[in-house]
Structure formats: structure tokens, C-alpha cells
N, C-alpha and C positions, 0 to 999 in steps of 0.2 A: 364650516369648522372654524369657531371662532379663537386667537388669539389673546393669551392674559396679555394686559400691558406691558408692554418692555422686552416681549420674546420675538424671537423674529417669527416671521412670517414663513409660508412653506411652500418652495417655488416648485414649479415643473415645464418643462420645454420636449421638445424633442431636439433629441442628442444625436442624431445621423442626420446625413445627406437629401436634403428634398427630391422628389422623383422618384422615379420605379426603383423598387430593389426588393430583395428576398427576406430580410430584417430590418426593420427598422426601429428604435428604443425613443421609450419618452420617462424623461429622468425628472426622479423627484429629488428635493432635499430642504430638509427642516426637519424641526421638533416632531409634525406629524405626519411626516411620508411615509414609517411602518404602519399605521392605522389608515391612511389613505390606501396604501396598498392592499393591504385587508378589506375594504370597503368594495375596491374595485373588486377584487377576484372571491368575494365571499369567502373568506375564510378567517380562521382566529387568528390575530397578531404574536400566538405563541407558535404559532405556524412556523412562522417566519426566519427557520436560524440561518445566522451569520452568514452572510455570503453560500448558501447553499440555494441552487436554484430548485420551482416550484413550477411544475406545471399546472395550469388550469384554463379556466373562461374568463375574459373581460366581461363584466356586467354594466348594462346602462341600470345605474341604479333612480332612474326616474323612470324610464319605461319597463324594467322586469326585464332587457332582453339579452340575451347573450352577442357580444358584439364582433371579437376574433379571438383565438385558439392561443395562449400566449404561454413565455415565460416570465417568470420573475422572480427577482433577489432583493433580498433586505441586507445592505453594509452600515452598520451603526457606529455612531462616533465612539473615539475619536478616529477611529481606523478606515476612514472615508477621504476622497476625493476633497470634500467640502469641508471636515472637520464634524460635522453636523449625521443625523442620521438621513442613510440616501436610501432610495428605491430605484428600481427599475422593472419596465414592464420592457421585454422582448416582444413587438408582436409582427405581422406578416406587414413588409414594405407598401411602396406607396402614396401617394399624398393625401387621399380621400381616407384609406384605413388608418394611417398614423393622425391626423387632424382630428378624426373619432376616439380613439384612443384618447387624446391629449384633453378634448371635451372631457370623458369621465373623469379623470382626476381633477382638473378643475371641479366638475361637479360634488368632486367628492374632497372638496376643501382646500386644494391648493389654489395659487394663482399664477398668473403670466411671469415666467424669471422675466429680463431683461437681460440686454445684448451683455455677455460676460460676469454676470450675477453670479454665476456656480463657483466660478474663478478668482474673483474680489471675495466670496466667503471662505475661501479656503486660505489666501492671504489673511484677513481679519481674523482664522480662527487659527492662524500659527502653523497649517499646512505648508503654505509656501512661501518666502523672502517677495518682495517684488520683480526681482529680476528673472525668479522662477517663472514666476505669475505672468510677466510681460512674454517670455518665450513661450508659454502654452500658443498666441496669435504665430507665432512667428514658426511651430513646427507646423500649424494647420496651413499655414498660407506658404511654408515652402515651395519654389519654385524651381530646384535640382538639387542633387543629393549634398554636393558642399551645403548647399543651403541648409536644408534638415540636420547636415552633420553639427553646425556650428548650433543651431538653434536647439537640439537633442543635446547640446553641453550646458548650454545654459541652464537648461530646464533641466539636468541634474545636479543645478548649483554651480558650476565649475566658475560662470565668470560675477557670481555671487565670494566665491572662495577669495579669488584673487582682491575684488576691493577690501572687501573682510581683513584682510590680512594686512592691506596697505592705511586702513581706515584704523587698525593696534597699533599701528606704526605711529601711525599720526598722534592717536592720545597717548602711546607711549612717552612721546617726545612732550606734548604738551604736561602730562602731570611733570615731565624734569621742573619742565621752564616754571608752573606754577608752583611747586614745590622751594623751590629759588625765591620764589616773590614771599609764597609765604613762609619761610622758617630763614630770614635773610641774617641773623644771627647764632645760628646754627651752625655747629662744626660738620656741616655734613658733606660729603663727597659729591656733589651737584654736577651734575655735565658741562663741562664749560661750553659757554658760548658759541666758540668757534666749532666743537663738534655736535652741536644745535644745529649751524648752519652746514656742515657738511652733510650730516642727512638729512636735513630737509631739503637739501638741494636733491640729492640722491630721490627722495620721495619725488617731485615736483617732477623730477625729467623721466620716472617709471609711471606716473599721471599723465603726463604730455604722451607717451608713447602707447598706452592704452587707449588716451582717447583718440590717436591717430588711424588706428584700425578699422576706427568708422568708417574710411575712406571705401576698404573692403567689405566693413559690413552693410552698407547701405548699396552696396554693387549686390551684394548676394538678397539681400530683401526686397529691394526694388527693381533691380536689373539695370541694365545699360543699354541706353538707345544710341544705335548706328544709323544717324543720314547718309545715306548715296547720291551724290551730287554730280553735276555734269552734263554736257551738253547733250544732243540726240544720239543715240546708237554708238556712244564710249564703251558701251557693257555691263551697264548698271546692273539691270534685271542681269542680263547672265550670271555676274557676277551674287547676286543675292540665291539665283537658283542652284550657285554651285555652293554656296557656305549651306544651303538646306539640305541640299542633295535632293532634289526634285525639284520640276518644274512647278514655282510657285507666282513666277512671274514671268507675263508673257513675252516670247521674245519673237522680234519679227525684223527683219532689213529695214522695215519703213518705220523713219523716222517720227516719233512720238508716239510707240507704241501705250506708251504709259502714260494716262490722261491726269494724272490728282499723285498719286504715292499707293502702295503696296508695301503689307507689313507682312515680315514672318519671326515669330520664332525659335530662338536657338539656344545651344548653354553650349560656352565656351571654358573653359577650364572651371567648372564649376560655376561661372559666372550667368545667370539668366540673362540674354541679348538680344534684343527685338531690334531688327534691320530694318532699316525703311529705304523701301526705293523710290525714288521722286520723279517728277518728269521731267524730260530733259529741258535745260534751260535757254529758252528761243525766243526770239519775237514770235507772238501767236498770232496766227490768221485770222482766228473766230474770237468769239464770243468765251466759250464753251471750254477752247482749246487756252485764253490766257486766265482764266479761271482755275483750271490746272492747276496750269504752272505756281500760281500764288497761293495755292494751296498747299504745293507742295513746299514751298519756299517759305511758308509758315512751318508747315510740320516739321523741319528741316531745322529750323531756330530753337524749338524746344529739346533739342536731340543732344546728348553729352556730347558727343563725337560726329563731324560730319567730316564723309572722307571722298574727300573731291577726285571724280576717278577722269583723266585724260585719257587719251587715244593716243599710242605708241606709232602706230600706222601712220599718222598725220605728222610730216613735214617740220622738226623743233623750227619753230621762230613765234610769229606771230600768232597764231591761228593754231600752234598748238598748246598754247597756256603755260609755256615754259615759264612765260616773263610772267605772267600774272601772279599776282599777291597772293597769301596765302593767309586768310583769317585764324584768328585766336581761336583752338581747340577744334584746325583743321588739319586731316590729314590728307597728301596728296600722294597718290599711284598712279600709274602706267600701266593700261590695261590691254590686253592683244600682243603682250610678247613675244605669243607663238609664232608671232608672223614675221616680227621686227625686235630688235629689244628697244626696250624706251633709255633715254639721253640717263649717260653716267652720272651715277652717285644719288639718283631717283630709285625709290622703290619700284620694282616691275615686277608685275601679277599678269596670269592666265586664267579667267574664268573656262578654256576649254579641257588646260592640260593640270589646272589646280597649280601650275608653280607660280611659288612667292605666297598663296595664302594663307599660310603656317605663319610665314614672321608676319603678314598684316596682321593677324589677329592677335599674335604678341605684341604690338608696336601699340596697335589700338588698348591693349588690358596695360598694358604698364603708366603706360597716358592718362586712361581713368585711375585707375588704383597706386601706381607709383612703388616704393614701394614696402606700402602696408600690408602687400599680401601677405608679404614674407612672417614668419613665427606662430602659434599654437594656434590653431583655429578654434580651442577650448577659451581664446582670448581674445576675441571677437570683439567690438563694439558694436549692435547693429539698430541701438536704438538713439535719434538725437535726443531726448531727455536726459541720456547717462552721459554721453559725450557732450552737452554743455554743463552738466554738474561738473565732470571729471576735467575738463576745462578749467573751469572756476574754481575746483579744488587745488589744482598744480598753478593757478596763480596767487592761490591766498598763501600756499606752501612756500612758493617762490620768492613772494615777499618775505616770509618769515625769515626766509634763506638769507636776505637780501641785510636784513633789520640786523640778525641775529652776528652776521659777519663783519655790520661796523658797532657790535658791541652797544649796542641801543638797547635802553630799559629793557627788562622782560617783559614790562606790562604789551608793550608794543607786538613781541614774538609772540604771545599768549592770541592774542586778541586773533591776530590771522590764522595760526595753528588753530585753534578753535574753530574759527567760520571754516576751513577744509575739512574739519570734522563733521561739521553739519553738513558741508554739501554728498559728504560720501554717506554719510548713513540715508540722507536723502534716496539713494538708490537705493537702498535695500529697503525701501519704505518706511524706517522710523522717519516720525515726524511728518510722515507726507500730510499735505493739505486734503480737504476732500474735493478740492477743484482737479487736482493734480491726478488724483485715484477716476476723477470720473472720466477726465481726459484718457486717461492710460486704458480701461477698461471700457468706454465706448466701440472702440474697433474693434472687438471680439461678436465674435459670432451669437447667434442665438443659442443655447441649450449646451455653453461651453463659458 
């Protein structure tokens, strides 16, 4: 089914989960996915109302044969996902029947979407802002419920609203200052200068405080890696198997139970936390055994947080690591204080009896996130393309602030109040590049 020039093309994927399941859907959308749809199921495209589903046969329409037992619905623009006219076939889950499936509609005139094609046409045809567009990724890859929650705001606009709002403010301010340049002998009431720069200072430091959130929302999209560090038989693994609440790492008297690292994990106030346990840090005997250790002491480096656990049991001087240093975005505990407590004014923890690991895990989320946690989670940062726009927008503001307060030309205030105007629309997708669009819409899934 061939395309006039200049219309788009009509894609289809499958829209669920690979692997065995009970449903699985393969979605079309273009100009002819009602007639595609018709094609596969034999039937007439007047068939097909509105969002009303239709039982029948999938047909291989090359071999005559009846393929699986399905549903299907026709949603026609504009009142679709895509903006475009969409189909879907419901038929029975699977990877072998959905793959068959997806063959007929190809055969039957569509082609391959691509990774987040459904999604990028629904931006292009005015369904969603980009910010929308970017959070569809970010509800499917949610990784605990804060997560979904902040990303469930996005995607109904919410932290589209707030730049919106801050982005009027901006051209607000700019048409004064242009308005000034041009009608400069005009009796007109223009905003003085000085409260030019009072709100753009006001703008700048509500930009600086949005993009700071990122801090939080790159904690909940990405998670937070915990190193466990420490010599043999400190607690490590205990310690990791009591934040799981199961045995996930092995624990034995004999020192170096744990050969390389051990990963599990967790959600901490909302925050996704992958713990790593390391092996404990020794001169190695073998081969095999200082292979380990360097592997863990690599894995150990890439980790936000590595938190150095000592032995409370061991004797404060030398040999209990009192005196030793304590590296940049380490934390150091006292572990076995059921037995002893560890040296004043040191945190002490019990992987046996769980006390003290309430405030570690506080000590650890305030460290990473600081604190950005705090305020609407409907105002979120969680992607760094907005938070280096919203960056560079609270510094072009800033300067405006800057210009406008020692009374400098308006050309000057114009020029930066402007460039913060482009960097915020940038977020909402006006003006994006299509370098920009393909980047943002590569990490979507297939059939979404």
C-alpha cells in the first residue's frame, strides 16, 4: 500500500511486553491503519466505528489462512494516541503468535515504527508538549511508585505547566524592555528598570530552584548505587541482607566469604537503591582471591555512596580504622553494636538487631539528594536536557538581572531575556532541532 508523496508513512509494532502472556496487541498508526485493519480481519472499513471493538479472524492474506481468533479497534484522528488514525489488533500473547500477527500488517501495507515513533508523532501532531512526550519513557521504566508518581505528573503536563508559566513571565518582561527601545519617545508608563531587574532576578532564582530538583529526579530515574566497603567479616553482607530482609548475600565466620561484589536491590523512600557488597579488603593469597578484591574496588568507584563499614568489636586505635581517612562521598559506620557500642560521636549500626539503620539510610538519601527532595514532586526535574536548558535559562535571566540593575541600555536586557526565552520554549519542543528530537526519542521502546 503505496504512499502519495509527502503523507506519512503507516507504522505498526507490537505494543506489549515480549514473552508469554494472555494479550498481546500489535498497534498500527497512519493515514492507512483503518484499511490495513480491514484487510487483515476481512471486513469493510465501515465496519470499523470509533473506538468500538470487533471480534473476528486474523488472515494471512498471502496464504488464504486463518492466523489467531482476535479483537480489534479503529480510534481515528484527531482523537488518538498519535493524533493520526490508529488501529489495533488484540490477539492471544506470545512471541511466535504476536511476530505472525505483526508479519500480516506489514503484509498488508504498513512498515517497521521505530524505537519511539508512536510517541514523536503524537508530539509533531500537537498531542503532546515534549515534556509530555519525554515522560511516556520515564512512566514505562519506572523503578518505584515515587518514581511513576513524579513521572504520572509530567505526563499530565504538570511540569510542562510550571515552565509555561515561568517562560510568560519571561516574554512578559521582554515585550516591557522592547517596548522601551521601541516607542523611546513615547509618553508611555514603561517598567522602570529597576523593577526589570527585580523580577528577573525573582525569575533566575525560581529557574535555579527547578533545575535543582534534578538532583532528586535523577535519584528516582536512575537510582542510587551503595558501596559496602571494609575489611573481612566487618558485616558487610550481613549488613546488605538486613536492608533486603533476606538472605541475599552469603554470610560465613570465615573470612572472604565474598569473592568479587554482590548486588541487591531496594527502594528507599521512594528512591530506587542498588547495594553492592564488596569483598573485604586484604592482601590476597591467590590469584583468583586478589582478582576479587579489584574487582570489587572497581565496582566500588563507580558507586554514588560508598560506606566504609568498621568493626565496633575491634579494639579503637590502630587496627580499628578510627584514624583512617575518610574519602570524598564516603560514609563511615560501626557495625556489631549489639555486642559493644562503637567509639562516641560515630554512627553505630546492628545488622543483627537492625539499630541505627533507619538514620544510615537517612544520612546516605540526604548526601545524595541534599535537599532537593523537599517540595511538589509535580516539580520534578528528571531529565538533564531540561535541567541544562533551565540552567542556561536562569543564567541568561540573571544577567538580564544583572544589566538591568546598573541601568545599561535595554538593548543589552533584551538580548539575554530573549536567549531565556528560547532556552525554555526549547523544553516544550518549540524550536527543537531534529538532532535533539532524535536523541530524546531514541531510548523509547519499540511499539511506544
Amino acid at each position: 500500500m503505496s504512499n502519495p508523496v509527502g503523507e506519512p508513512s503507516t507504522i505498526a509494532a507490537i505494543a506489549t511486553a515480549s514473552g508469554p502472556g494472555g494479550v498481546g496487541i500489535v498497534r498500527i498508526s497512519g493515514p492507512h491503519a483503518v484499511p490495513i485493519l480491514a484487510r487483515v480481519l476481512r471486513r469493510s472499513e465501515g465496519e470499523f466505528i470509533d473506538r468500538h471493538l470487533i471480534h473476528g479472524w486474523a488472515w494471512d492474506i498471502l496464504s488464504e489462512e486463518k492466523v489467531d481468533e482476535v479483537l480489534a479497534v479503529a480510534m481515528r484522528r484527531p482523537r488518538s494516541y498519535t493524533g493520526e488514525d490508529v488501529g489495533e489488533i488484540h490477539g492471544h500473547g506470545g512471541l511466535m503468535n504476536m511476530a505472525r500477527l505483526l508479519r500480516l500488517v506489514f503484509d498488508a501495507g504498513a512498515r517497521a515504527a521505530e524505537p519511539g515513533e508512536f510517541t514523536r508523532r503524537a508530539f509533531q501532531n500537537g498531542r503532546l508538549d515534549l515534556t509530555r512526550a519525554e515522560a511516556v519513557a520515564d512512566v514505562i521504566g519506572a523503578a518505584s511508585e515515587r518514581a511513576l508518581r513524579v513521572a504520572q505528573a509530567q505526563l499530565q503536563g504538570r511540569l510542562g505547566e510550571v515552565v509555561e508559566r515561568l517562560h510568560s513571565r519571561v516574554v512578559g518582561l521582554l515585550a516591557e524592555v522592547e517596548a522601551a527601545i521601541d516607542f523611546p519617545s513615547e509618553d508611555l508608563d514603561f517598567v522602570p528598570l529597576a523593577e526589570v531587574a527585580a523580577q528577573a532576578a525573582s525569575i533566575s532564582t525560581e529557574l535555579q530552584k527547578l533545575a535543582g530538583t534534578y538532583v532528586t529526579g535523577r535519584a528516582l530515574r536512575e537510582g542510587v548505587q551503595i558501596a559496602l566497603v571494609g575489611a573481612p567479616n566487618v558485616g558487610k553482607s550481613s549488613l546488605l541482607n538486613a536492608f533486603v530482609g533476606q538472605e541475599r548475600a552469603i554470610v560465613t565466620p570465615e573470612p572472604g566469604t565474598t569473592r568479587d561484589y554482590v548486588e541487591a536491590r531496594v527502594v528507599w523512600e521512594g528512591v530506587p537503591v542498588l547495594l553492592i557488597d564488596t569483598a573485604g579488603e586484604r592482601d590476597a593469597l591467590g590469584e583468583a582471591e586478589r582478582r576479587g578484591v579489584e574487582l570489587g574496588r572497581a565496582r566500588a568507584r563507580h558507586a554514588d555512596v560508598i560506606v566504609r563499614v568498621e568493626d565496633a568489636t575491634v579494639t579503637c586505635g590502630s587496627k580499628s580504622g578510627l584514624h583512617k581517612s575518610v574519602g570524598e562521598g564516603e560514609v563511615r559506620i560501626w557495625n556489631k553494636i549489639d555486642l559493644t557500642p562503637g567509639p562516641q560521636g560515630e554512627l553505630g549500626v546492628s545488622a543483627v538487631t537492625g539499630d541505627g539503620l533507619n538514620e544510615l539510610r537517612r544520612m546516605i538519601l540526604n548526601r545524595v539528594l541534599g535537599s532537593s527532595s523537599e517540595g511538589d514532586e509535580a516539580e520534578i526535574v528528571t531529565s538533564e536536557r531540561h535541567r541544562q536548558l533551565l540552567d542556561e535559562a536562569a543564567g541568561s535571566v540573571g544577567r538580564a538581572a544583572l544589566i538591568a540593575k546598573e541601568a545599561r541600555p535595554h538593548e543589552l536586557v533584551a538580548v539575554d531575556l530573549r536567549e531565556a526565552a528560547n532556552r525554555l520554549s526549547a523544553i516544550m519542543g518549540v524550536d527543537s532541532g531534529e538532532a535533539v528530537l532524535e536523541q530524546i526519542f531514541s531510548r523509547f521502546c519499540i511499539g511506544k
